[in-house]
N, C-alpha and C positions, 0 to 999 in steps of 0.2 A: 504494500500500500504506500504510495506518496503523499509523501507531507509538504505543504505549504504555509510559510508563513505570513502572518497578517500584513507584514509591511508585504509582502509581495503582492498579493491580493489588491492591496490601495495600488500598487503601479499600476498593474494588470487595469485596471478601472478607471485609472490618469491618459493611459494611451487609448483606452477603447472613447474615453469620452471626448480626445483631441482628433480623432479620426470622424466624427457625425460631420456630416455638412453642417455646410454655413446655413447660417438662417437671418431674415431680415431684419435690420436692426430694430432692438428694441422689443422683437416679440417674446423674448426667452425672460424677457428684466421689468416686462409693465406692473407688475403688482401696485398700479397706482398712480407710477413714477415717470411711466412714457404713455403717450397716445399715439399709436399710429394709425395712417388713414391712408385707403387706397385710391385714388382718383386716376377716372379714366376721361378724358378729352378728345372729342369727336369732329370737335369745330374748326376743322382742316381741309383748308382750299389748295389744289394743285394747279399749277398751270405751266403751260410749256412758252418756254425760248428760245430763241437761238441761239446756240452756245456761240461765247464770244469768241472773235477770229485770232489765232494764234498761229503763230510761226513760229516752226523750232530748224535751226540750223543746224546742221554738224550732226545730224539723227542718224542712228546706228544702223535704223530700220527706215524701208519704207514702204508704204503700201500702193499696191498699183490694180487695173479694175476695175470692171462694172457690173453692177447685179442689181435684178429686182426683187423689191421686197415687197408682198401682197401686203405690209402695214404701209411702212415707212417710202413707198414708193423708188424712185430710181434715186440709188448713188454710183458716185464717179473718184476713183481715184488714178492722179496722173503725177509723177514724177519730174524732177527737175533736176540738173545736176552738175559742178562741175569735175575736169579729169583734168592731171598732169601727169607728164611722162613720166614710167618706171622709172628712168633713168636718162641722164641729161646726154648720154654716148650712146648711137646707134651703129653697130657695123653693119653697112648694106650690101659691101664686096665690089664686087666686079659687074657692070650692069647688071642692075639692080632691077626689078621688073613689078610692081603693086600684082597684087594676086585677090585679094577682097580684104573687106574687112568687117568684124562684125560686135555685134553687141550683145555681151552674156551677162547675165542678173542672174544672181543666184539666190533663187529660193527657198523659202522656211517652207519646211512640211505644217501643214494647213490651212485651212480657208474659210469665207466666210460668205455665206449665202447658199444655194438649194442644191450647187451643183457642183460638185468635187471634180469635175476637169473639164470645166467650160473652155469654149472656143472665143479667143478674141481676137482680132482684127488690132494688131500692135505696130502704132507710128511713131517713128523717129524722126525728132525735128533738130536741125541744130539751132544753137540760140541767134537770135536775129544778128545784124551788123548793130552797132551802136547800141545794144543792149546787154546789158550784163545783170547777173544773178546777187549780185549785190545792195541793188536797186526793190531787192523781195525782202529783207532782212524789216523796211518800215510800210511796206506796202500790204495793204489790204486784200491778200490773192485770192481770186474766186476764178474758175475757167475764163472766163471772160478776158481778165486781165491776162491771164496766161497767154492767151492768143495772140497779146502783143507781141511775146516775145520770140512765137514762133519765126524762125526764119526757113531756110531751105529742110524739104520733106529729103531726109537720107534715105527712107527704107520702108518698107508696109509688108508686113505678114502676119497670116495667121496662125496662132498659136494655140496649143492647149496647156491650160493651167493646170496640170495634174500635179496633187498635193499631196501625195500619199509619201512621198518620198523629198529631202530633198535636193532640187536637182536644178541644171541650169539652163535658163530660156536663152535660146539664140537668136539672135534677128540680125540677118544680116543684110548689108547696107549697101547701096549703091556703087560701081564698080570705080568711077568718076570722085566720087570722095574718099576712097582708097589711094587712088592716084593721087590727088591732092596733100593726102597726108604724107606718104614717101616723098612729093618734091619740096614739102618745106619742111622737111625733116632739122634745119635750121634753127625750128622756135624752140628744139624741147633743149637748147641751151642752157635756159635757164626756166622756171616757175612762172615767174613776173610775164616773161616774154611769151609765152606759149598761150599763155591765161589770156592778154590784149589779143592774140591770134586766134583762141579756141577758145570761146565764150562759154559753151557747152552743149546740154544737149535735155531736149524735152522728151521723155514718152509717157505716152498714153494709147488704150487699150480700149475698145467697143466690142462688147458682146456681139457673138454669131450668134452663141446658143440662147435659146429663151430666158433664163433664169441669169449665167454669166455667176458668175462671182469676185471677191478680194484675196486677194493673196499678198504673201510679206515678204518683202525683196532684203536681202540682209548686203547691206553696205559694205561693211568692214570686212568681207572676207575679200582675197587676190582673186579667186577667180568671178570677181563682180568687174568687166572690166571693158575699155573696148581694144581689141585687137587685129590688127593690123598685120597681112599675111604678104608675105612676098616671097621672090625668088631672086636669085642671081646666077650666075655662070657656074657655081659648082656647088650650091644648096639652097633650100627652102628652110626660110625660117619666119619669125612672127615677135612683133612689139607690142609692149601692152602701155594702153594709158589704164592710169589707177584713180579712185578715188581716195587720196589719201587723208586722214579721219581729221588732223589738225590746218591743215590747207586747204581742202576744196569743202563748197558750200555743196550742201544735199536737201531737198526736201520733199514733199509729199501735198499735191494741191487735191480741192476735195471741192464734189458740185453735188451739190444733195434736191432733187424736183419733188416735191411733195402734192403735186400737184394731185384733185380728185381723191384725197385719202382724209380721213381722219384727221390726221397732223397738220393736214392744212387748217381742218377746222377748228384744232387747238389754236393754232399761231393767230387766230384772226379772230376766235369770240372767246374775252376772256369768262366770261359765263360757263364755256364748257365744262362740265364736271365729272364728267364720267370715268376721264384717265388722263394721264399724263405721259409725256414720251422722254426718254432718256438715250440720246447715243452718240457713240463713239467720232472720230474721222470730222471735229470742229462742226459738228452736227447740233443738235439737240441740248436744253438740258430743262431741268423739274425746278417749279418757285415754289415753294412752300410758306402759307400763310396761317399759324393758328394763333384762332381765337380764344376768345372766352376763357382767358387767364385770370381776368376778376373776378372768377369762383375762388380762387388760389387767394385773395387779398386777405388779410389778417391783421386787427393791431398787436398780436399774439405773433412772436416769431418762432416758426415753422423750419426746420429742416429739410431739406429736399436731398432724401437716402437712393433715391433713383427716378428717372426721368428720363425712357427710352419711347422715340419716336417710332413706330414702325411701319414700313412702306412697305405693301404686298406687288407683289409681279401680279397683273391681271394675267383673266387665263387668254386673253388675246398676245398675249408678250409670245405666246409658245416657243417655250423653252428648248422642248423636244429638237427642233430645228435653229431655232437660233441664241446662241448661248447668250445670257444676259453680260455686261459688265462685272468683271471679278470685284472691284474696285469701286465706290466711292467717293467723290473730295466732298466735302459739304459748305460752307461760306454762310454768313449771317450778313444781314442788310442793318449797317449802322453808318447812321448818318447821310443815306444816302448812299454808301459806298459799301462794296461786298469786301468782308473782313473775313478771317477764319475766324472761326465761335470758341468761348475760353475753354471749352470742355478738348479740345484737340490740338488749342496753338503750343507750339514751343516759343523757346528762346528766340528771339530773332525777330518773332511776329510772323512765323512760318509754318504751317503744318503738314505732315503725312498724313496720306489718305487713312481717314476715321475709319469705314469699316468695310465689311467684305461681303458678298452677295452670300445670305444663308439656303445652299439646297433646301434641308428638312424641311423651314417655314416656307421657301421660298419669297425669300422677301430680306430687304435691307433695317436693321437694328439700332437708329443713331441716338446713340446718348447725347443728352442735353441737360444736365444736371446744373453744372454753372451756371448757363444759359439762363434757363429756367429760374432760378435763385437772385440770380440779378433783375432779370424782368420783371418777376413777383416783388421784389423789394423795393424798386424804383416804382412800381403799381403800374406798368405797359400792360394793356388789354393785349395785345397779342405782340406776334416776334413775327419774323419772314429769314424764310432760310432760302438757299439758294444750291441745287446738286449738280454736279458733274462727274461724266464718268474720269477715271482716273487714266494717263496715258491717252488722252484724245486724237492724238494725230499718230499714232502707231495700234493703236485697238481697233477695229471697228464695231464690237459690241453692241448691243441694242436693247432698251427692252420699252414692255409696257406698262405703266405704276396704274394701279388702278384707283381713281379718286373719289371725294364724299359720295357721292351719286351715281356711282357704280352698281347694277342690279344685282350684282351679288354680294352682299353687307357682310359677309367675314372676310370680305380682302379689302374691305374702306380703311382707310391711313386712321391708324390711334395711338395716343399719345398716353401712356402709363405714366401715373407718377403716384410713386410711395413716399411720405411726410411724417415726421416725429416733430415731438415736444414735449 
């Protein structure tokens, strides 16, 4: 028979009682001394925006692409870019003879839309005379404006976007601009010099197939490049211009037509309520207005132990097919101006994205505790928050938030809060 002693027995009971879940505060200690209270707020208006235009330079990624979306209607994504030569020394031999030259993007295995290897219709434009990619770093790019800078069409094929693997798209260019490049083989002397010479280069991609889809071109690898095939008197050989990461400008321009869908009807009657849209590729983003916070007033101060907002995916978002946003960024309206909210800012006056898309509920979880604490203490009848997906011009994500007036009432936006005193 084993024996145990008393002091062992108290551990034994010390660790079983430090292992119980957490429980919310105050509810294990009220004998009197705490009041907690659970409030639930339903007075939450969604509406949609157009996410604000942004330019990101020197992106590691970029996405290229057209696909329709039976919500969100047609998007477009087209590429910008510039190259400088591998190297400033080309050996050409002995007449020397242009052979072609072509244009390889190297692709990330995945994509985004109906069709896992859509047909597109892929052109290459070199950047106009007098224009340069520099002039895009404070400019407002939408297609439109791109088309200025198109200059001479190098190339048109079609391709397929097969994602399964990843692999690299060729398109190869005009015979005439191969030649071009072997006689001023001159410029790749220097960076500076080549760059006045070789402004760069546009492509962009139209769907054959019905559906079409996005796919992510990865920059930073060498064989993202264009290359340059020749021959001479006793070999074949080939030069590559590169994008190199701290030197040449890169980006990703984006045409979103919402035309005849829903989203139009967001963007144009703020009355709509039935849902909201949220997406990726300088697209879309969700405002958030709740009310009815002077239920929360008290001349008695109140604690606020938790205060999570939660956003359901309608079931029109269909997830099945098009993955929502992993990601998050959230922003509060003070003063006019969109701030990060104190429950997620750091140092700096900067935040990382608050929270991440939850499968189980499916639906996004934003605490607002601080938030929430300040507004009630200041006595603001309501707050306005402002979402974005996180990664906007390398994601194309989507989804659809379902709002107050959604026919199905357990996916309408509520705002939990638990209170002590």
């Amino acid at each position: 028979m084993h024996k145990f002693s008393f002091a062992a027995i108290i551990i034994a009971q010390f660790f079983i009682a430090c292992n119980r879940e957490d429980t919310i505060i105050g509810l294990d200690l009220q004998d009197n001394k705490f009041i907690v209270r659970f409030d639930t707020i339903s007075t939450i208006q969604l509406t949609t925006k157009r996410a604000d235009s942004i330019l990101l330079d020197n992106a590691s990624i970029g996405l290229l692409g057209d696909y329709a979306d039976p919500v969100f209607g047609h998007s477009r994504a087209a590429l910008a870019f510039e190259l400088l030569p591998k190297s400033r020394v080309i050996n050409l031999g002995t007449n020397p003879v242009a052979d072609s030259v072509v244009l390889k993007l190297t692709e990330r295995s995945g994509y985004y839309g109906l069709d896992s290897s859509a047909l597109h219709t892929v052109r290459v434009y070199r950047v106009a005379e007098g224009k340069s990619l520099k002039d895009l770093d404070s400019a407002v790019v939408t297609f439109s404006t791109l088309n200025e800078y198109k200059g001479q069409l190098l190339g048109e094929q079609v391709v397929k976007f097969n994602t399964k693997d990843s692999v690299r798209l060729s398109i190869r260019l005009n015979n005439q601009f191969a030649t071009t490049l072997l006689q001023d083989t001159a410029y790749i002397s220097s960076d500076s010099l080549f760059n006045q010479y070789f402004r760069g280069l546009i492509v962009e991609a139209e769907k054959v197939s019905p559906n079409g889809n996005i796919i992510t071109i990865d920059f930073n690898q060498s064989t993202t490049c264009l290359r340059l095939h020749f021959k001479n008197n006793t070999d074949t050989l080939f030069f590559d211009y590169l994008l190199k990461q701290t030197r040449t400008r890169r980006f990703t321009i984006f045409d979103h037509n919402y035309e005849n869908t829903q989203v139009q009807t967001a963007l144009t009657d703020t009355s709509f309520s039935t849902m909201s849209f949220l997406q990726g590729m300088n697209g879309l983003a969700t405002k958030v207005r709740i009310d009815g916070l002077n239920t929360l007033f008290s001349d008695d101060p109140w604690a606020i132990n938790s205060a999570l907002l939660t956003l359901y995916l309608a079931p029109e978002s269909d997830t099945a097919r098009f993955l929502p946003p992993t990601q998050i960024m959230v922003k509060m309206i003070k003063d006019g101006k969109e701030v990060f909210t104190p429950d997620y800012q750091v140092q700096g006056g900067v935040s990382t994205a608050p929270e991440n898309y939850q499968v189980t509920t499916n639906a996004y979880h934003i605490k607002i505790n601080k938030l929430l604490y300040d507004a009630v203490l200041a006595r603001k009848p309501s707050v306005e928050l402002v979402i974005y997906t996180v990664s906007p011009l390398t994601k194309p994500n989507r989804c659809v938030i379902a709002g107050s007036q959604h026919p199905e009432l357990t996916v309408r936006p509520q705002l939990r809060i638990i209170r002590s005193q």
